[in-house]
mmCIF file of the N, C-alpha and C atoms, coordinates in Angstrom:
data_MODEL
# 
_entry.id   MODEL 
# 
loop_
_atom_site.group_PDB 
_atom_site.id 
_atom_site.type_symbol 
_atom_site.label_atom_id 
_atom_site.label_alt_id 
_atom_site.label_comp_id 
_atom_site.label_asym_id 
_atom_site.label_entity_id 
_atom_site.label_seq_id 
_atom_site.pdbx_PDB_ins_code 
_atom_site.Cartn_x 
_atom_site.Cartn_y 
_atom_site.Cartn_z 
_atom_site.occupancy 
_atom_site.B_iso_or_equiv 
_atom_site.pdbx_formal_charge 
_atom_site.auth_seq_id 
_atom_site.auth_comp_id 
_atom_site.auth_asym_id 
_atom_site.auth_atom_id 
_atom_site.pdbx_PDB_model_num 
ATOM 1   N N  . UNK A 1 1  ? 8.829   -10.975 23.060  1.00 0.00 ? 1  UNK A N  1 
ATOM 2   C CA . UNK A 1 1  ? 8.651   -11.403 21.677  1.00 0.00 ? 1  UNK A CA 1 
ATOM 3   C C  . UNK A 1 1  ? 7.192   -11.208 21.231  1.00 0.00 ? 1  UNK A C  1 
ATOM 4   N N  . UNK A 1 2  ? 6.105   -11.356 22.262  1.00 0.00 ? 2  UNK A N  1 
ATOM 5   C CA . UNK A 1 2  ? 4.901   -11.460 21.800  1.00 0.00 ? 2  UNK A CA 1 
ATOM 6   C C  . UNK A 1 2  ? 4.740   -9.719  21.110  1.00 0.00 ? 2  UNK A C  1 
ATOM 7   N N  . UNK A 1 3  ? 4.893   -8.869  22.241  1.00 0.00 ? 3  UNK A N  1 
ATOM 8   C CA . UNK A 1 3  ? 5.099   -7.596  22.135  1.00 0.00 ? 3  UNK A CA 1 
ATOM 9   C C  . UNK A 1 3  ? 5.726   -7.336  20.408  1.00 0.00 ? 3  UNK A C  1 
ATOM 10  N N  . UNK A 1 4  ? 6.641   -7.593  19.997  1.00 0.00 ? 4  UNK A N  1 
ATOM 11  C CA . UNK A 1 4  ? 7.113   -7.597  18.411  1.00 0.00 ? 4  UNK A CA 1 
ATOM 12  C C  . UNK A 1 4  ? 6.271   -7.867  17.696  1.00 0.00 ? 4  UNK A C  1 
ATOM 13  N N  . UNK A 1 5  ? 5.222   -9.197  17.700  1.00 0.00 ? 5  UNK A N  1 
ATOM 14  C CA . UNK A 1 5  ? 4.243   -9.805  16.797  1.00 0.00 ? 5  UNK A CA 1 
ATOM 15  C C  . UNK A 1 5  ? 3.169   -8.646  16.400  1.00 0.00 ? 5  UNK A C  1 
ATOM 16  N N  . UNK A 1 6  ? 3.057   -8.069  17.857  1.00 0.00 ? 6  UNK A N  1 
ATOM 17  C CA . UNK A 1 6  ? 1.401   -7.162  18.287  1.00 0.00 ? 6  UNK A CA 1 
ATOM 18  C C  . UNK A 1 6  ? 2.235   -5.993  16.997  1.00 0.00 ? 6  UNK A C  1 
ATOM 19  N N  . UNK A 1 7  ? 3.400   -5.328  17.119  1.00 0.00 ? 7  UNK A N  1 
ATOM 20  C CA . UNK A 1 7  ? 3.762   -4.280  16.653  1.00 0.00 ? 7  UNK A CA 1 
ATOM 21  C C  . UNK A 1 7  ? 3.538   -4.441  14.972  1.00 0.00 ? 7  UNK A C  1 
ATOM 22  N N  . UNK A 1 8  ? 4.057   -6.202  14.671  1.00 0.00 ? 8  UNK A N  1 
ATOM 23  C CA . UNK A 1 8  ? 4.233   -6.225  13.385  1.00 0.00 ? 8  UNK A CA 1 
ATOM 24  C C  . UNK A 1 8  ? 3.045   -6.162  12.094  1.00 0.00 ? 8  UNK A C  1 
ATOM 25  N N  . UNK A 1 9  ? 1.757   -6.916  13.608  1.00 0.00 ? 9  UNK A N  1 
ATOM 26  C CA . UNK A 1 9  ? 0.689   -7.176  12.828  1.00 0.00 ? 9  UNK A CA 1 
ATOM 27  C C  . UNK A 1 9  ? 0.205   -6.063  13.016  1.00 0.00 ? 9  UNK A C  1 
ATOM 28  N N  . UNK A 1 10 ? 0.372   -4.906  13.438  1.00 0.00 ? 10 UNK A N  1 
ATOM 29  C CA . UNK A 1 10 ? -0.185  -3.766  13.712  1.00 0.00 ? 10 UNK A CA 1 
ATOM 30  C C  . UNK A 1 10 ? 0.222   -2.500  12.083  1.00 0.00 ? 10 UNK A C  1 
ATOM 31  N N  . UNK A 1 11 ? 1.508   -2.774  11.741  1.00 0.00 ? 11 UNK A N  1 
ATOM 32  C CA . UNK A 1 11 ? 2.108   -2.124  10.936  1.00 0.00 ? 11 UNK A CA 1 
ATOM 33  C C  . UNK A 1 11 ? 1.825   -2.684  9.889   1.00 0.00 ? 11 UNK A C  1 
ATOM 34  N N  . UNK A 1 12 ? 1.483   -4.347  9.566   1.00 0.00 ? 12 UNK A N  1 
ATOM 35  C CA . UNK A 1 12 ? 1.083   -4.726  8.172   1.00 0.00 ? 12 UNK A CA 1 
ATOM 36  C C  . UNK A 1 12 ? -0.153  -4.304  8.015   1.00 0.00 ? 12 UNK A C  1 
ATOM 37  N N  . UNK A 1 13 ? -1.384  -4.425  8.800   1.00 0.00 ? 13 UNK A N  1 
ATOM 38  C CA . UNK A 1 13 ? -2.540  -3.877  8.520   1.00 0.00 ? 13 UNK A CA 1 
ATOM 39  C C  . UNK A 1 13 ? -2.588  -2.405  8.288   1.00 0.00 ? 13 UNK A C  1 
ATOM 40  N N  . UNK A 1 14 ? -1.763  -1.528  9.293   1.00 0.00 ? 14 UNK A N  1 
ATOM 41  C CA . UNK A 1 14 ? -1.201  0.091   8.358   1.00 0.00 ? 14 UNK A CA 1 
ATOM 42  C C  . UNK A 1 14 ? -1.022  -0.090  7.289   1.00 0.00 ? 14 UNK A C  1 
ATOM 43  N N  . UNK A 1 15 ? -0.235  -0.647  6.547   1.00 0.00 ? 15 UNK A N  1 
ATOM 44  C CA . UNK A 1 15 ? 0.460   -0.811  5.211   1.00 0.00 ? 15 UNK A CA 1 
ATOM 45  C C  . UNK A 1 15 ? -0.529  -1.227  4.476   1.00 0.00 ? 15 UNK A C  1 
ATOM 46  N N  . UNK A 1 16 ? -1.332  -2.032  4.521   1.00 0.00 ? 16 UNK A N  1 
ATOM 47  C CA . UNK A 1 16 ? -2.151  -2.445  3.853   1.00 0.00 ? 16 UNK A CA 1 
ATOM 48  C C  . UNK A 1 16 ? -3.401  -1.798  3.458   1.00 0.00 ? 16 UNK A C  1 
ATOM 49  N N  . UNK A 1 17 ? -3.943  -0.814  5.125   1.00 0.00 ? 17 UNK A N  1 
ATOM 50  C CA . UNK A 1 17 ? -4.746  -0.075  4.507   1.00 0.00 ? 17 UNK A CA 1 
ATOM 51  C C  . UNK A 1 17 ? -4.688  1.398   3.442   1.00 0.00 ? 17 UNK A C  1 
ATOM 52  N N  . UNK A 1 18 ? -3.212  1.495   4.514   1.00 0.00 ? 18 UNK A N  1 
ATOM 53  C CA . UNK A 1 18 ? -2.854  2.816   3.310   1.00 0.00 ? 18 UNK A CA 1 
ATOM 54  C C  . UNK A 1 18 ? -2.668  2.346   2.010   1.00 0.00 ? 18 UNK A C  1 
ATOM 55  N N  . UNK A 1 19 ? -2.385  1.115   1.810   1.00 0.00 ? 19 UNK A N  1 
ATOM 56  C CA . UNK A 1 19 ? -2.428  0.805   -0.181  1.00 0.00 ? 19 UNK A CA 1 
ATOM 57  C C  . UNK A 1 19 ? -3.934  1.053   -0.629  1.00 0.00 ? 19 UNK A C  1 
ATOM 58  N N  . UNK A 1 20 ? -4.583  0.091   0.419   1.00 0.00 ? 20 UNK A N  1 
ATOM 59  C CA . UNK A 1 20 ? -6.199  0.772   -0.342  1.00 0.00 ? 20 UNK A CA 1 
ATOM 60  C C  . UNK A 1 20 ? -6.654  1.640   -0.526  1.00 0.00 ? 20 UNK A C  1 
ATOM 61  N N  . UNK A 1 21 ? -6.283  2.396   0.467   1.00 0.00 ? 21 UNK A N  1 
ATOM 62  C CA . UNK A 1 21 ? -6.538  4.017   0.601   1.00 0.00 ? 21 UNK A CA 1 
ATOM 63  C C  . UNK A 1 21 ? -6.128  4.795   -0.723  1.00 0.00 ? 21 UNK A C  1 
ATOM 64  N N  . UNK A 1 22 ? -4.947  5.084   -0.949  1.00 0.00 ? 22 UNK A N  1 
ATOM 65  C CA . UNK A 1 22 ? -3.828  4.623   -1.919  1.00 0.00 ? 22 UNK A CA 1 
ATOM 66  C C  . UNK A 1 22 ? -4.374  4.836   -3.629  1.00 0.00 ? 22 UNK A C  1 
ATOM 67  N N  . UNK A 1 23 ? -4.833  3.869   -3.559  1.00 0.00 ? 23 UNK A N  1 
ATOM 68  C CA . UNK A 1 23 ? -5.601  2.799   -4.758  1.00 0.00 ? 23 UNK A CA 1 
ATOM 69  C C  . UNK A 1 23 ? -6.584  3.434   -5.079  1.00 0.00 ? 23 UNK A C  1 
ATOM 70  N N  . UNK A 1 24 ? -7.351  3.816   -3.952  1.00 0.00 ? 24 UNK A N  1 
ATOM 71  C CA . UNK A 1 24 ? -8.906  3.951   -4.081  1.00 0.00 ? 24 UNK A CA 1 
ATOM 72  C C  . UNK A 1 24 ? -9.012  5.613   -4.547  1.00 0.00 ? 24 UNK A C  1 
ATOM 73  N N  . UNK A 1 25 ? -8.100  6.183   -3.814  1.00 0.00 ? 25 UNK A N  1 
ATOM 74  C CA . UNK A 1 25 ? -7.762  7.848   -4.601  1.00 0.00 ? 25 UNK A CA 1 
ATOM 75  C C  . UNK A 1 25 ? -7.354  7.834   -6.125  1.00 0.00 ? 25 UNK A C  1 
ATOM 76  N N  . UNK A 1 26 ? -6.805  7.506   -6.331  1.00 0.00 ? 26 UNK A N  1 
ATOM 77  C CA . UNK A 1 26 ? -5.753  6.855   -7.467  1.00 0.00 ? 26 UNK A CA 1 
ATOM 78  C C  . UNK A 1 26 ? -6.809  6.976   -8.740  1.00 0.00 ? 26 UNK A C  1 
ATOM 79  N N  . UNK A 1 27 ? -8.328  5.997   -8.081  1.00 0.00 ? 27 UNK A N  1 
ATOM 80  C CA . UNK A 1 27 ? -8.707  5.620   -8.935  1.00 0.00 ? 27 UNK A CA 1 
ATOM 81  C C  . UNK A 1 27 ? -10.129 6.705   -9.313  1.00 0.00 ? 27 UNK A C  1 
ATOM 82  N N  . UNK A 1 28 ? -10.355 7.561   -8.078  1.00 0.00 ? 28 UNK A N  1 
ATOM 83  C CA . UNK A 1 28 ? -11.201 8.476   -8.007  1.00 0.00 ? 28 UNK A CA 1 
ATOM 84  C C  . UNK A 1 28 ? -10.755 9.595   -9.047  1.00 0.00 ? 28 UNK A C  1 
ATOM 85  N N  . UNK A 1 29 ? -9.344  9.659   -8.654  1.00 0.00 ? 29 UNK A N  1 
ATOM 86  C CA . UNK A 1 29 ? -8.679  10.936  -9.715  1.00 0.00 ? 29 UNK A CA 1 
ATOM 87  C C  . UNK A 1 29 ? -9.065  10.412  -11.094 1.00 0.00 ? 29 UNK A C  1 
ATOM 88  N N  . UNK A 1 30 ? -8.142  8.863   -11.188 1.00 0.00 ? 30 UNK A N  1 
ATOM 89  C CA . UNK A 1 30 ? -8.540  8.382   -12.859 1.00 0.00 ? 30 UNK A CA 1 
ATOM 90  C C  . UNK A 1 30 ? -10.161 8.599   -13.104 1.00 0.00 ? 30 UNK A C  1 
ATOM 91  N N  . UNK A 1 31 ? -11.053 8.176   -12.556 1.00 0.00 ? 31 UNK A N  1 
ATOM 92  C CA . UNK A 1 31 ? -12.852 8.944   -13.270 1.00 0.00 ? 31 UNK A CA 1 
ATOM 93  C C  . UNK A 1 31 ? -12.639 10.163  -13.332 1.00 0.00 ? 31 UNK A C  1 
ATOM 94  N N  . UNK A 1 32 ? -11.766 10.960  -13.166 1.00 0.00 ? 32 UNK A N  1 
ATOM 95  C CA . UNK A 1 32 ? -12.262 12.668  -12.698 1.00 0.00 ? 32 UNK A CA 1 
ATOM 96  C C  . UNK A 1 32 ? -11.175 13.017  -14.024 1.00 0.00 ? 32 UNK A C  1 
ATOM 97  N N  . UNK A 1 33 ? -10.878 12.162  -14.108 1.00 0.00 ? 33 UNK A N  1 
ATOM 98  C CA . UNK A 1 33 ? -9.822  12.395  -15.905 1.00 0.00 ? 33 UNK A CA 1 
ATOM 99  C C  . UNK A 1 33 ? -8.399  13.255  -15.252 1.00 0.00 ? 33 UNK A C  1 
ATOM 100 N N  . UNK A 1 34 ? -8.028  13.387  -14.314 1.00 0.00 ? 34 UNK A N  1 
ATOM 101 C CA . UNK A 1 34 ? -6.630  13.762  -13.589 1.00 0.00 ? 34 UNK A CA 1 
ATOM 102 C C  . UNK A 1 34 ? -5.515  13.158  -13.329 1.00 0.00 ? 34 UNK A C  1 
ATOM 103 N N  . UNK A 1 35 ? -5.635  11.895  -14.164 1.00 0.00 ? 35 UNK A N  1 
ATOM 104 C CA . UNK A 1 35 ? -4.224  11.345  -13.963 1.00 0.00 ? 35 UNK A CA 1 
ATOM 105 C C  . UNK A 1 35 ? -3.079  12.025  -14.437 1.00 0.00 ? 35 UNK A C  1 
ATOM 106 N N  . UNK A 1 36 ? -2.993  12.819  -14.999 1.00 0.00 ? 36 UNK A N  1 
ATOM 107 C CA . UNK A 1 36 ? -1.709  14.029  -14.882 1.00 0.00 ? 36 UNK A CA 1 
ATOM 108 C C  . UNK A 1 36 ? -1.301  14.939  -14.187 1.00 0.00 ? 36 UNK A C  1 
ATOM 109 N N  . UNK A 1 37 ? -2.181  14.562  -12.551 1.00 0.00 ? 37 UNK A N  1 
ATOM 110 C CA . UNK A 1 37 ? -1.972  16.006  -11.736 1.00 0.00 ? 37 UNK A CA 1 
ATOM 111 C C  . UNK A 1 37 ? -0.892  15.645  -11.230 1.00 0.00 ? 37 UNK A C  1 
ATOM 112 N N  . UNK A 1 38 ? -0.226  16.224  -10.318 1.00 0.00 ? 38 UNK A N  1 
ATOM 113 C CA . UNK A 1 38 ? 0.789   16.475  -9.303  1.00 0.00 ? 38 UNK A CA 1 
ATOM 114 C C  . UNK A 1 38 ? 0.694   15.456  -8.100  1.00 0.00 ? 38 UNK A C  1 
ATOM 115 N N  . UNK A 1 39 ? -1.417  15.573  -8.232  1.00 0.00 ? 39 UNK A N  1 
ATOM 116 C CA . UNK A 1 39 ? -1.652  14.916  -6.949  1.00 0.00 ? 39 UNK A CA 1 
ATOM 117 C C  . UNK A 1 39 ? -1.388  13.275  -7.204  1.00 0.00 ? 39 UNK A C  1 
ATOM 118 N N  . UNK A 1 40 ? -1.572  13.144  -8.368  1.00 0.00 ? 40 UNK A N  1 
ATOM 119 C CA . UNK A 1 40 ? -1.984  11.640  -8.859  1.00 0.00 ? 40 UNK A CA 1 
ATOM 120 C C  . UNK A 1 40 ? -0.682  11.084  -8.904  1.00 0.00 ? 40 UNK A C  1 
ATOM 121 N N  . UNK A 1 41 ? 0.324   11.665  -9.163  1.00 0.00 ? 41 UNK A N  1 
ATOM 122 C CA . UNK A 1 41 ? 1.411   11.114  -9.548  1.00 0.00 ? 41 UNK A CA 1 
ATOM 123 C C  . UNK A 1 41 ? 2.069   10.779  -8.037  1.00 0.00 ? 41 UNK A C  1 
ATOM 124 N N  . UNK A 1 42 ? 1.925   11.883  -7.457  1.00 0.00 ? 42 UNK A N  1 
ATOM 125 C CA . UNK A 1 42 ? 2.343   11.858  -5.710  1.00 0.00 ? 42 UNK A CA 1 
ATOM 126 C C  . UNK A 1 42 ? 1.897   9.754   -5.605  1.00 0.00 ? 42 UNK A C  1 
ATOM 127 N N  . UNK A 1 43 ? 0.852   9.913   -5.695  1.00 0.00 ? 43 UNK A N  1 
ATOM 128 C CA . UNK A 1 43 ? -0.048  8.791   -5.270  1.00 0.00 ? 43 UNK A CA 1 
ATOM 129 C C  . UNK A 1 43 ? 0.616   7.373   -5.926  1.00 0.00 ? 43 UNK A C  1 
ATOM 130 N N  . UNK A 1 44 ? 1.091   7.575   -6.940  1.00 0.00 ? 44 UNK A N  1 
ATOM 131 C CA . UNK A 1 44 ? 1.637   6.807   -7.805  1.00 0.00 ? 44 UNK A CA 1 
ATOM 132 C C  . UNK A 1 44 ? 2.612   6.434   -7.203  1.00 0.00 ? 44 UNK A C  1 
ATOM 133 N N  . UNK A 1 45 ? 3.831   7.293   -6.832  1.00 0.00 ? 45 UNK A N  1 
ATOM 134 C CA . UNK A 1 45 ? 5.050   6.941   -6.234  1.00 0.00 ? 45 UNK A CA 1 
ATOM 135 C C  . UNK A 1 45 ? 4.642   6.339   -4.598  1.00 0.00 ? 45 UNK A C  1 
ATOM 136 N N  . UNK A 1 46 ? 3.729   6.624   -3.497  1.00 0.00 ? 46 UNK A N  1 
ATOM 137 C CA . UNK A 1 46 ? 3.135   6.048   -2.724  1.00 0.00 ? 46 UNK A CA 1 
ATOM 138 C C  . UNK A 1 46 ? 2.992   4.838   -2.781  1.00 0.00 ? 46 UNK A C  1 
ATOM 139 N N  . UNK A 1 47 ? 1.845   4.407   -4.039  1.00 0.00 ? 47 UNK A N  1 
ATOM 140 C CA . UNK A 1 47 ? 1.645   3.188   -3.788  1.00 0.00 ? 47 UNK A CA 1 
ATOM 141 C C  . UNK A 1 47 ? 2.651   2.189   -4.043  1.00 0.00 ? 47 UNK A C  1 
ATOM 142 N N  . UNK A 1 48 ? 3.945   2.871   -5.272  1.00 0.00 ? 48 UNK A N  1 
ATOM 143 C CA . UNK A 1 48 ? 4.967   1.906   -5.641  1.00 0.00 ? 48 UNK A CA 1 
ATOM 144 C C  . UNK A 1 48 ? 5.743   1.816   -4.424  1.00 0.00 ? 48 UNK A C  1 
ATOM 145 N N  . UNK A 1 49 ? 5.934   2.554   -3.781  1.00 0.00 ? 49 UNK A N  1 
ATOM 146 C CA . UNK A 1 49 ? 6.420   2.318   -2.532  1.00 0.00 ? 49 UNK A CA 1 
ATOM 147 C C  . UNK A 1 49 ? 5.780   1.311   -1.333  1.00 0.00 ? 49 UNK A C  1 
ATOM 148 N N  . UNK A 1 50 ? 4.238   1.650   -1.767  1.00 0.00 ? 50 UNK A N  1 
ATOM 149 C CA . UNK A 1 50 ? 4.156   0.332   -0.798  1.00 0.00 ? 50 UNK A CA 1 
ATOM 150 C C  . UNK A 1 50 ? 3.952   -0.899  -1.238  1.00 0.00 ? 50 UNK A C  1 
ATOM 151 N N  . UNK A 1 51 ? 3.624   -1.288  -2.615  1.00 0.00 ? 51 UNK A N  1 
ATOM 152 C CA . UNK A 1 51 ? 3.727   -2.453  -3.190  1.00 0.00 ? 51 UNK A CA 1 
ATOM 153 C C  . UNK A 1 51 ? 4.882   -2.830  -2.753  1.00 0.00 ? 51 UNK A C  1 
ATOM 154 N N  . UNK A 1 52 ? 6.144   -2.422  -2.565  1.00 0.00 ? 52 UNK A N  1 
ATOM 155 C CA . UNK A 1 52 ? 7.632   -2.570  -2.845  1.00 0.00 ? 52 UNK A CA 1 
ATOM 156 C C  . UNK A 1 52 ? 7.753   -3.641  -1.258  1.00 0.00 ? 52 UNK A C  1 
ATOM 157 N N  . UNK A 1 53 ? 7.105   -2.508  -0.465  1.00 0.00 ? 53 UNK A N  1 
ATOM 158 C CA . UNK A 1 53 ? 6.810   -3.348  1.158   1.00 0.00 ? 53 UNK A CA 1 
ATOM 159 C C  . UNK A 1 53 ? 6.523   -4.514  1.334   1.00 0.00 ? 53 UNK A C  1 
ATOM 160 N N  . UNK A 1 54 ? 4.997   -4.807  0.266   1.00 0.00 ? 54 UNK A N  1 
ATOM 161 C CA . UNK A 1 54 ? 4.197   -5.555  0.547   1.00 0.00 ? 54 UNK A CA 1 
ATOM 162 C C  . UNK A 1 54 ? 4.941   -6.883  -0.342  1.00 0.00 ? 54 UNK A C  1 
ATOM 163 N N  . UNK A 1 55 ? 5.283   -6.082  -1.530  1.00 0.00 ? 55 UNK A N  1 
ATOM 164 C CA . UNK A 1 55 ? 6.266   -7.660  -1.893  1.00 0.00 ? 55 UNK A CA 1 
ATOM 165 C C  . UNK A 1 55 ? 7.096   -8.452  -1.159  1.00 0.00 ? 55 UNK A C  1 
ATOM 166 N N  . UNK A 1 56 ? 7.980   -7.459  -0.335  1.00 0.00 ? 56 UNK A N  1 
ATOM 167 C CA . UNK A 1 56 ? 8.766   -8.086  0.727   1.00 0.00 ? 56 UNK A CA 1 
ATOM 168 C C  . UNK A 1 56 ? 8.637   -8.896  2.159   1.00 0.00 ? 56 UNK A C  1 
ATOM 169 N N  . UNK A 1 57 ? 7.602   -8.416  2.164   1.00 0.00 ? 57 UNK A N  1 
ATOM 170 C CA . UNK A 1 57 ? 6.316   -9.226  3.385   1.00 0.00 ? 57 UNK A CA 1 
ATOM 171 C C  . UNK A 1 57 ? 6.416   -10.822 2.564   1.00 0.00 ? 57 UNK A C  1 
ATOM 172 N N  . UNK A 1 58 ? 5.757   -10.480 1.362   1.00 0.00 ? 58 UNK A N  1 
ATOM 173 C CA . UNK A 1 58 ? 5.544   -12.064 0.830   1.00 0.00 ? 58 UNK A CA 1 
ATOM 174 C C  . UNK A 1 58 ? 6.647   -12.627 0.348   1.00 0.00 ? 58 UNK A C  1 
ATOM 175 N N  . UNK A 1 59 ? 8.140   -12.233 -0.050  1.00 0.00 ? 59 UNK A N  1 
ATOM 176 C CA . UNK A 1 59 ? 8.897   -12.951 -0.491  1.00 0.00 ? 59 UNK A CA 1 
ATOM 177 C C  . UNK A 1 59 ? 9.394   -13.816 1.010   1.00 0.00 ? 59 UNK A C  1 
ATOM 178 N N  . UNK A 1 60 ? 9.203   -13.094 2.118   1.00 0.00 ? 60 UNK A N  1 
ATOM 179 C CA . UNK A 1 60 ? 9.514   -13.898 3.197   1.00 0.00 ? 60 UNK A CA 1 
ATOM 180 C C  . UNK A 1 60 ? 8.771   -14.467 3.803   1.00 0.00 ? 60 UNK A C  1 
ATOM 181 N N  . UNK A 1 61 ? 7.465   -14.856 3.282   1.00 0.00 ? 61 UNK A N  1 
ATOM 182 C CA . UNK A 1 61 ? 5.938   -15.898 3.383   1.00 0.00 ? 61 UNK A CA 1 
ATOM 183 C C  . UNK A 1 61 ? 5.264   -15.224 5.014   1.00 0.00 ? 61 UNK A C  1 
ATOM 184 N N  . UNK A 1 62 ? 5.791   -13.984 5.090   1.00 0.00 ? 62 UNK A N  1 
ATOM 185 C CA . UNK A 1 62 ? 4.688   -13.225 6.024   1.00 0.00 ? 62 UNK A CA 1 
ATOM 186 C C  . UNK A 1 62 ? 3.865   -12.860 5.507   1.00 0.00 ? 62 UNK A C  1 
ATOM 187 N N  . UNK A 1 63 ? 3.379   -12.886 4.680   1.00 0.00 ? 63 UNK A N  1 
ATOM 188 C CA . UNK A 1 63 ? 1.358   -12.718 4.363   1.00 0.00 ? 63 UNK A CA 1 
ATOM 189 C C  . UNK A 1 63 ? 1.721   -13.662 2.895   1.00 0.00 ? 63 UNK A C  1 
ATOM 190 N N  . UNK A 1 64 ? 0.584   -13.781 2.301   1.00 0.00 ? 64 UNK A N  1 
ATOM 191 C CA . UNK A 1 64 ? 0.512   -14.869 1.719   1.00 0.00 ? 64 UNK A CA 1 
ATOM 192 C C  . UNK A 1 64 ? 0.128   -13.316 -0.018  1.00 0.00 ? 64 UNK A C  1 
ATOM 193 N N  . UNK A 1 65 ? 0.705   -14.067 -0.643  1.00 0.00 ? 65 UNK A N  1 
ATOM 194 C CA . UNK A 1 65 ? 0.532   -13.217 -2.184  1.00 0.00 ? 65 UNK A CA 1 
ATOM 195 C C  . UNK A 1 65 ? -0.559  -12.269 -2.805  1.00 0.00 ? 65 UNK A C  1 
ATOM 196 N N  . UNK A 1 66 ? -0.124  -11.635 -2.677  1.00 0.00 ? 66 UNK A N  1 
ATOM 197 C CA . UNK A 1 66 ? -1.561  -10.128 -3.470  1.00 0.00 ? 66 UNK A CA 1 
ATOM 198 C C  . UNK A 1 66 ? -1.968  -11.083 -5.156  1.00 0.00 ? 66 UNK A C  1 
ATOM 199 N N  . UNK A 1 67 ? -3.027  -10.526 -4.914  1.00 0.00 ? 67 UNK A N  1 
ATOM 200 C CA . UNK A 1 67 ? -3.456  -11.077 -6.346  1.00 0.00 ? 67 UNK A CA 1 
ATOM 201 C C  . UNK A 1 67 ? -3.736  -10.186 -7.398  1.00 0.00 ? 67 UNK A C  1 
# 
């Protein structure tokens, strides 16, 4: 069981950094005036995908609410 915990907390901090990661492109493109590329939009569907994760983490009070 401990072994599961190590895996889980291992995969939320993945998840979490790839949102920043994520985010932080996202927002480099928006200064560079490219929010209509191909790339940006890619990024878009990414992060809704991992918001989607991260909501589900918190509806079941495994991490505590994004702000």
């Amino acid at each position: 069981m401990e072994y599961r915990l190590e895996q889980f907390e291992k995969m939320l901090q993945a998840i979490l950094a790839e949102y920043d990661a994520t985010v932080a492109k996202m927002e480099k493109l928006k200064a560079e005036n490219k929010t209509k590329s191909v790339t940006y939009k890619q990024l878009m569907g990414t992060k809704l995908n991992l918001q989607n994760i991260i909501s589900r983490y918190e509806i079941y009070d495994l991490i505590d609410k994004q702000q």
